[in-house]
C-alpha positions as CSV (number, residue, x, y, z in Angstrom):
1,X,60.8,-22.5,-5.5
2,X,59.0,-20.1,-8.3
3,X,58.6,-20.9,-12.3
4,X,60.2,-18.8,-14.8
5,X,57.9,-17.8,-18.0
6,X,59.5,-18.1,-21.3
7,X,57.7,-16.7,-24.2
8,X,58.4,-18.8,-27.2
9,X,58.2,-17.2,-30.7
10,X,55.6,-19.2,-32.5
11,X,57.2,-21.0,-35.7
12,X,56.5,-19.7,-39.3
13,X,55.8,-22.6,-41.0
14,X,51.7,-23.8,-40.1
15,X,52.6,-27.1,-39.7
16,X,55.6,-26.7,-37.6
17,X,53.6,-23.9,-35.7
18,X,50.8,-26.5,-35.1
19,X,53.7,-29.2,-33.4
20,X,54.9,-26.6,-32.0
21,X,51.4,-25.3,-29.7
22,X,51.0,-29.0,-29.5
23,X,54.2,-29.8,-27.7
24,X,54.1,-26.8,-25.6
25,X,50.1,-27.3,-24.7
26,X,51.0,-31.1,-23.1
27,X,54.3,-29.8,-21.7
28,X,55.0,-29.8,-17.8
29,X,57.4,-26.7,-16.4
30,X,60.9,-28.7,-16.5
31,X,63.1,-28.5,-13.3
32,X,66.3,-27.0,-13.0
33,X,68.6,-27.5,-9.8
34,X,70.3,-25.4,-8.0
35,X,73.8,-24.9,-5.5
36,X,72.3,-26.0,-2.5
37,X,69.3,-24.9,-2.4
38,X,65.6,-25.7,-4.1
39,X,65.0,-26.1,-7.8
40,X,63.1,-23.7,-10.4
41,X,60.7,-24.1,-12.9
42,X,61.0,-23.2,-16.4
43,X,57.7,-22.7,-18.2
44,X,57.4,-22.3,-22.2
45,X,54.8,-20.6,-23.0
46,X,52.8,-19.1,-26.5
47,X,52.1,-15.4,-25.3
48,X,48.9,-15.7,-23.9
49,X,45.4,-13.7,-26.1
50,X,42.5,-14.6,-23.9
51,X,42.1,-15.0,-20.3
52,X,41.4,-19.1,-20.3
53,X,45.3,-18.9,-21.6
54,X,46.6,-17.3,-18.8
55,X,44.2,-19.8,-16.4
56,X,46.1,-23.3,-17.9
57,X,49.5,-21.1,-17.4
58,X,48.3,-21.0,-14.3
59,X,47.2,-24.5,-13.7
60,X,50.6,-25.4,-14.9
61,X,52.4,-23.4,-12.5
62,X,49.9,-24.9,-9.5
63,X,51.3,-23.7,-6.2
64,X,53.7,-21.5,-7.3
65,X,51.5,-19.5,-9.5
66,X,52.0,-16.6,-6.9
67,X,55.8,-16.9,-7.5
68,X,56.4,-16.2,-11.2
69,X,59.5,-14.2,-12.9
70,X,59.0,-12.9,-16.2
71,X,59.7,-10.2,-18.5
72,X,58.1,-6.6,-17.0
73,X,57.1,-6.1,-20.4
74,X,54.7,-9.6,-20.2
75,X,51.4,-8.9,-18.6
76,X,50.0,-11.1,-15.8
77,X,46.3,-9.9,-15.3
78,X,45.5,-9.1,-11.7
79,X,42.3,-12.2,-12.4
80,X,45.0,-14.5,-14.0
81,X,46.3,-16.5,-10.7
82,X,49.6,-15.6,-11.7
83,X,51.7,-13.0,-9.5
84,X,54.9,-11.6,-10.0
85,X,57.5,-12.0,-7.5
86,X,60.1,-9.0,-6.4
87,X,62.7,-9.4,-4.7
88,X,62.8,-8.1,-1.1
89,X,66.5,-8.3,0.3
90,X,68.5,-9.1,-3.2
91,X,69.2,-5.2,-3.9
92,X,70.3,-4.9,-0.5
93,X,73.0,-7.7,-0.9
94,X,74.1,-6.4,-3.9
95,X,74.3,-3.0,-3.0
96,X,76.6,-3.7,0.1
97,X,78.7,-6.4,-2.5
98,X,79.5,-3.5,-5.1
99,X,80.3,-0.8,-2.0
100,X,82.6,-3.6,-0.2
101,X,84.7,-4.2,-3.6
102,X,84.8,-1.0,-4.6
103,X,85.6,0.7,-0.4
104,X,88.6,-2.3,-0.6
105,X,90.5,-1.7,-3.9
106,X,89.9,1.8,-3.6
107,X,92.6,2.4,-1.0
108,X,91.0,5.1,1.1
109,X,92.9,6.5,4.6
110,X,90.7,4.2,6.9
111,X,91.8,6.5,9.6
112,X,89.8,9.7,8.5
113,X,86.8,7.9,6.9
114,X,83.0,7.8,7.8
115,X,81.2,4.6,6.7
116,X,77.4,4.8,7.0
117,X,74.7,2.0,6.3
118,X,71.6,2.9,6.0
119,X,69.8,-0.9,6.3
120,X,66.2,-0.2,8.4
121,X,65.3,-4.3,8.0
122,X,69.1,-5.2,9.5
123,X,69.7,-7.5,5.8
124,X,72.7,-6.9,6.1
125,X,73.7,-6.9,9.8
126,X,75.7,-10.6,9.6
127,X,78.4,-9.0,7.0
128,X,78.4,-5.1,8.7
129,X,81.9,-6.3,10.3
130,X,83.4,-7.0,6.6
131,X,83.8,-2.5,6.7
132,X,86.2,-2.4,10.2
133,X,89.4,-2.2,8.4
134,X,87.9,0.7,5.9
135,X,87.0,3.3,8.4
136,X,87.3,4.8,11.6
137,X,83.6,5.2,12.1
138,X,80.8,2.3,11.1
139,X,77.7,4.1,11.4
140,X,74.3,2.1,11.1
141,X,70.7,3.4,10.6
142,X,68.3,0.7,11.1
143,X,64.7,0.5,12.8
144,X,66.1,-3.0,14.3
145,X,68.8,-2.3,16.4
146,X,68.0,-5.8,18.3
147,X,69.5,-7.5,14.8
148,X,72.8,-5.8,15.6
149,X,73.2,-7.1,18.5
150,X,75.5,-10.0,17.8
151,X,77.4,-7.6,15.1
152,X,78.3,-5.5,17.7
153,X,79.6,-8.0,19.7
154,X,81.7,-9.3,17.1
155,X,82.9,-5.8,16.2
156,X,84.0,-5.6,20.2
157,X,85.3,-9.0,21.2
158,X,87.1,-9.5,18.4
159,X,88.1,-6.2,16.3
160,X,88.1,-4.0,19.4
161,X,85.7,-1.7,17.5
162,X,82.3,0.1,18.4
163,X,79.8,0.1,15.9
164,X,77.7,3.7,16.1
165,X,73.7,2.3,16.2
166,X,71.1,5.2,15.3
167,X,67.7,5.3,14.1
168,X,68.0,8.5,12.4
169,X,70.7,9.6,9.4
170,X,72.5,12.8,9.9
171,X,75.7,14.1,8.0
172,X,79.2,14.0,9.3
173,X,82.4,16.2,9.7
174,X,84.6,13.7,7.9
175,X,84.9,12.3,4.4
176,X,81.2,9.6,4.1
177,X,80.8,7.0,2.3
178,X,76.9,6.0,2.7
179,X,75.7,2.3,1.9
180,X,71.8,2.6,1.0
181,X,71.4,-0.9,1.7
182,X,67.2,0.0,1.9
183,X,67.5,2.2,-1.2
184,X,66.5,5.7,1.4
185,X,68.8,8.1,-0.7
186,X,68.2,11.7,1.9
187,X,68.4,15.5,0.4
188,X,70.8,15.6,3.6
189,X,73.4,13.1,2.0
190,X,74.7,15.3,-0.4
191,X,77.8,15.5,0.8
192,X,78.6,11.7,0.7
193,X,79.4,9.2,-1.6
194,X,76.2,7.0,-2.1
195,X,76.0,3.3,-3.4
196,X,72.5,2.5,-4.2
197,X,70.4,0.5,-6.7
198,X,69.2,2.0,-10.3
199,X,68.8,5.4,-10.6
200,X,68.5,7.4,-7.5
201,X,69.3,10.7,-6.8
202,X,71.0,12.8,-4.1
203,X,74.8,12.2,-3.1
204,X,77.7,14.1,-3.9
205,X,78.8,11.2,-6.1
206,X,76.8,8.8,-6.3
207,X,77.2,4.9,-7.4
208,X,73.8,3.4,-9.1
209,X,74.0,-0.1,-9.4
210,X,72.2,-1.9,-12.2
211,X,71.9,-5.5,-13.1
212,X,73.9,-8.9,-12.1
213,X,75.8,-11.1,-14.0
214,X,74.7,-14.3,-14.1
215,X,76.7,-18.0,-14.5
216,X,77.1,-19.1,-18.2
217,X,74.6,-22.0,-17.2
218,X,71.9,-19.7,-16.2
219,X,72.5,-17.5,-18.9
220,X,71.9,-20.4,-21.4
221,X,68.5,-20.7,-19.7
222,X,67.0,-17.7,-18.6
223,X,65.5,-15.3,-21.5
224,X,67.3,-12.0,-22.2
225,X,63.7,-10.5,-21.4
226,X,63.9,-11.3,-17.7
227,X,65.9,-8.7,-15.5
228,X,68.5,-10.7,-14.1
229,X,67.9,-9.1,-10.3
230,X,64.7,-11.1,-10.4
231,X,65.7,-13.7,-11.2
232,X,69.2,-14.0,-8.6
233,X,66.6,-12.7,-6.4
234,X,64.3,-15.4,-6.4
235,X,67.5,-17.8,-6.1
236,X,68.8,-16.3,-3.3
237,X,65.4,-15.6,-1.3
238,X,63.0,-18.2,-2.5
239,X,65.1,-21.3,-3.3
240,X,67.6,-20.6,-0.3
241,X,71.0,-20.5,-3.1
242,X,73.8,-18.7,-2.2
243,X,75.0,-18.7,-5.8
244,X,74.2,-14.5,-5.8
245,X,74.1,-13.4,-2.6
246,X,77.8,-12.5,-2.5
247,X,77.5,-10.8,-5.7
248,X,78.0,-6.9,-6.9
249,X,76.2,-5.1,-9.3
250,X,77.3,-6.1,-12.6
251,X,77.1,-2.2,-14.0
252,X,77.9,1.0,-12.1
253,X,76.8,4.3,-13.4
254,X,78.4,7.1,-11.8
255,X,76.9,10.9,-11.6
256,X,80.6,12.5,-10.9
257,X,81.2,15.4,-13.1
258,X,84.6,15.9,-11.3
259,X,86.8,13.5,-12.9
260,X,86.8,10.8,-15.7
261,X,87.4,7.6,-13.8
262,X,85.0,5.6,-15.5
263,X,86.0,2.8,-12.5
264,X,84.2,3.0,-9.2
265,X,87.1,2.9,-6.6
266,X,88.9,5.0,-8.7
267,X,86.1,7.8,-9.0
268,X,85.5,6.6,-4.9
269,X,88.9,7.7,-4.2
270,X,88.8,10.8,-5.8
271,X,85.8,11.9,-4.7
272,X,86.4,10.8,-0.7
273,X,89.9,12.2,-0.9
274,X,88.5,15.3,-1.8
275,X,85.8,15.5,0.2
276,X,84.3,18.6,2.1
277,X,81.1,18.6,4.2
278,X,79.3,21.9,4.3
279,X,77.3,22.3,7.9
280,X,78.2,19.5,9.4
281,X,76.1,18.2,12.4
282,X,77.7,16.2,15.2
């Protein structure tokens, strides 16, 4: 569970402003289910000027003053109480989500393709098997092989596939697609095609994913101030919802100067199709 802070623009009129500080001053944070999982918290709030503000915001919040979304642009004072939370594994999911949809419409030769996940806290290692039917080659770069275990199990018994387990990335003699799942874009990846959160750099071509979209209902609720990874984050990893964790990016900006395919498994398929690797290493 975690409280979302909304800033409420203080009313004009003096009399209307005074209801208005009023209503929100004896005002508990109102509860909001969720799709199987925990509820949230919504918050109003009057932007805070002095630090016995930020101590009732806190009060209000109670126990999960250490688990607060708001705007970045909204200060919470390291004496306040109130902590910000960041999401740990949401990028991951949505960086594997946008790769998956975009690797399966893009129509690539499965047959001469490298898939690499880079994923050193194994967050994704329950859905690695989704890639088989993309690529000859699964690689996996983790620092928990132990929580691939079952994955490769799967992969065996039931695809008849080996998934390759390393602890270190190195570049391939075939067309690579790499999956950052942990965001570690490498100076040695330049050859590949990289899927990875906001703006990183390195890759041949790579696939910066930005934002999510969220449900009409949410959207009616959650200020346009809060980044909406936060707050599907805090869903998916604090209140135990599912209602994100399957999704993809909900913007894609590509650094491809090759061709004008303003779609990702278009651009992918360009890109792979064309693909050259310059000193490769087994």
């Amino acid at each position: 569970m975690f409280v979302v802070l909304k800033t409420v623009v203080p009313e004009k009129n003096c009399l209307k402003r005074r209801k208005q500080i009023k209503r929100i001053k004896n005002s508990p944070a109102a509860v909001y289910k969720t799709e199987m999982g925990l509820p949230f918290y919504i918050l109003e709030i009057i932007e805070p000027k002095k630090e016995s503000d930020f101590a009732k915001i806190s009060g209000k919040c109670g126990r999960y003053a250490s688990r607060i979304i708001a705007s970045h642009s909204f200060p919470l004072p390291d004496n306040s109480g109130l902590k910000r939370f960041i999401p740990v594994s949401m990028n991951s999911f949505l960086i594997f989500n946008t790769a998956l949809a975009a690797i399966g419409k893009a129509s690539l030769p499965a047959d001469k393709i490298c898939i690499t996940v880079t994923d050193r806290n194994a967050v994704v290692s329950s859905r690695i098997c989704e890639l088989l039917p993309y690529a000859s080659t699964i690689r996996i770069i983790t620092s928990h092989p132990e929580r691939y275990a079952l994955a490769v199990t799967e992969a065996y018994e039931n695809h008849g596939a080996s998934l390759v387990i390393r602890n270190n990335y190195e570049p391939v003699s075939q067309p690579e697609i790499v999956i950052c799942c942990d965001g570690a874009v490498l100076s040695s990846m330049n050859n590949a095609a990289v899927f990875v959160a906001k703006r990183k750099t390195g890759g041949k071509v790579r696939f910066n994913g930005i934002g999510v979209r969220l449900s009409d209902y949410h959207q009616e609720l959650i200020p346009d101030d809060i980044e909406t990874v936060d707050f599907a984050g805090a869903l998916t990893e604090l209140c135990g919802s599912s209602e994100y964790k399957f999704s993809p990016f909900s913007e894609i900006e590509i650094s491809c100067s090759n061709c004008e395919n303003p779609v990702a498994e278009k651009c992918l398929k360009c890109c792979v199709c064309n693909q050259s690797v310059t000193n490769p290493k087994a």
